[in-house]
C-alpha positions in Angstrom: 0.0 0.0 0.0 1.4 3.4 -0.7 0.5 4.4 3.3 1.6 2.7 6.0 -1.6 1.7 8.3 -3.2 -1.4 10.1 -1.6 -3.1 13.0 2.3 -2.8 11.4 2.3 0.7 11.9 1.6 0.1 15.7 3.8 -2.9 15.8 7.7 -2.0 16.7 8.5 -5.4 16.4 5.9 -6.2 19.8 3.6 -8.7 20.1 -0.2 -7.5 19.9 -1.9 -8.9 22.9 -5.8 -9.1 23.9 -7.9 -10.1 26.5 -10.9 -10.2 24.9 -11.7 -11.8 21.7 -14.9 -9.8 20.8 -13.0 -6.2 22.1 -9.9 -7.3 19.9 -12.4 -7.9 16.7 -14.1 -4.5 17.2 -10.8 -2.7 17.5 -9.1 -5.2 14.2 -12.8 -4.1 12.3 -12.6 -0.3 13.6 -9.0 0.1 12.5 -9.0 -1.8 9.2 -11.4 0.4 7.3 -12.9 -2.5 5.8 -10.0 -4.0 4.2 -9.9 -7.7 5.9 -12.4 -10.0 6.0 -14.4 -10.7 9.1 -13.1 -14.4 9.0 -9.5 -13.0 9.0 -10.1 -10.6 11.6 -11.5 -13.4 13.9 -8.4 -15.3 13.4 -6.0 -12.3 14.6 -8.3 -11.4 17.4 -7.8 -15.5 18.6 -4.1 -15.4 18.5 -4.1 -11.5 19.9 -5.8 -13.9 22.7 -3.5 -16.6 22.9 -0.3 -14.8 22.0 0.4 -13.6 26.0 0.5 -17.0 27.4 2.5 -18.4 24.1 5.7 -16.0 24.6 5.1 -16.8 28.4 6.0 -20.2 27.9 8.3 -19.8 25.2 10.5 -17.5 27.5 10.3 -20.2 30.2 11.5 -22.9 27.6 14.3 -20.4 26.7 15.0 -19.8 30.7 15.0 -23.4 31.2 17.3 -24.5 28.4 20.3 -21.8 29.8 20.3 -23.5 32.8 
């Protein structure tokens, strides 16, 4: 795209986390402007869910494996 928008604008090279699928949907469908699918935008807003607790337990993997 000739703009930079979306969620890779915001992104830094974080992780976009959620608490709450259907808040993380509105706030994917509000800041989109109707470029994505619904289907795809459920799909982020799940992992937005599930991302927290997977770096969680990928930085204890990595803490266990210096030991």
């Amino acid at each position: 795209m000739p703009d930079p928008g979306g969620l890779s604008i915001c992104s830094g090279g974080t992780i976009r986390c959620a608490v709450d699928r259907d808040e993380a949907f509105s706030y994917l469908k509000a800041t989109n402007a109707g470029r994505t699918p619904d289907d795809v935008l459920r799909v982020l807003a799940d992992g937005m869910v599930e991302a927290e607790e997977y770096v969680k337990d990928l930085v204890a993997r990595g803490s266990r494996a210096l030991r």
